[in-house]
Structures are given as structure tokens and as C-alpha cells.
N, C-alpha and C positions, 0 to 999 in steps of 0.2 A: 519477720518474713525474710530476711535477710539470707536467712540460713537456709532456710527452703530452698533459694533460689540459686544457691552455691551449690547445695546438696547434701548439706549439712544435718540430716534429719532430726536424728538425735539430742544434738544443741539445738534444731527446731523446737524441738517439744518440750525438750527443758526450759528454753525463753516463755513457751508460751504459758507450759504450767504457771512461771515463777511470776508471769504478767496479770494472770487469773488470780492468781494467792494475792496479790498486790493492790487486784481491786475489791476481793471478798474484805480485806482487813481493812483499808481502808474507804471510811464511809462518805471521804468526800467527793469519791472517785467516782461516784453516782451519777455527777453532774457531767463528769467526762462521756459519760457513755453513752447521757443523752443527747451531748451537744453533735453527735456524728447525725446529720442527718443521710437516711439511707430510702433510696428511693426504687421502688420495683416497676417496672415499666411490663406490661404485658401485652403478650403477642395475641394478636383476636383471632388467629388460625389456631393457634392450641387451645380457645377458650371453644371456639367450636367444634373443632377434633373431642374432645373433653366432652362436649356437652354431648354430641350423636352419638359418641360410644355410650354415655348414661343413657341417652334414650332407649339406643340397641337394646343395652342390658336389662333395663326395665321391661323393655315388651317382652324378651325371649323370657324375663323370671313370670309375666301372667301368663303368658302361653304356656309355659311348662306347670304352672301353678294349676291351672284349667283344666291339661290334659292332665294333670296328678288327680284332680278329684274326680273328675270324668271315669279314669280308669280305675278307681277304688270305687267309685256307685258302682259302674256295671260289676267288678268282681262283688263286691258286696252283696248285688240283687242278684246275680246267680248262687252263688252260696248259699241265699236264703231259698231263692225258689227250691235246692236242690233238696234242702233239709227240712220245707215242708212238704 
């Protein structure tokens, strides 16, 4: 990260490959990766921002589901009135 942070991109990405190569090879490096514990802390305004937009999108996909079959009966049952 070193490099990033100078501006170094390049040599960024090169460290970071040759850091990825270093723990695919080797298999003790396993234990390193677990040992970082990483913790997510979540904000309850974007769990509920998140959750009324699914609502939103759920009611607007029946309602448009509804008037989809609504408007293909009536075209359907006119078609047929027309044709018997």
C-alpha cells in the first residue's frame, strides 16, 4: 500500500500481484489470511433505505404483473368475441 499512497501505481500493482503469487504458492500462508480479523459494522439507515426500495420494487413488479394479465384478458376476450 505503500506505493498507492506515494502514487506509485504501477509498483502498486506489481507488489500486490507478487503478494497474491506468494500466498497462492504458498500453503502456510492460509493461516495468515485468517488470522486478520475484519469486521463490518452496518449502518440501519441503508438497511432500511435497502429494504423500502425492495418493497417499492416488489409492489410496482405486481401491479404491473396484474395490469399485464388484466390487459391481455380484455385483448384476448375481444379478439375472440370479434372472431366468433
Amino acid at each position: 500500500m505503500p506505493y498507492f499512497k506515494q502514487g506509485n501505481y504501477g509498483e502498486g500493482m506489481v507488489a500486490a500481484v507478487q503478494r497474491v503469487k506468494q500466498f497462492l504458492e504458498d500453503p502456510d500462508s492460509v493461516a495468515e489470511i485468517y488470522s486478520n480479523e475484519v469486521r463490518f459494522e452496518s449502518d440501519s439507515g441503508a438497511n432500511f433505505l435497502g429494504m423500502a426500495l425492495g418493497l417499492f420494487l416488489l409492489i410496482y413488479g405486481l401491479i404491473c404483473s396484474v395490469s399485464g394479465i388484466l390487459q391481455y384478458n380484455f385483448l384476448f376476450y375481444k379478439i375472440l368475441m370479434v372472431t366468433f
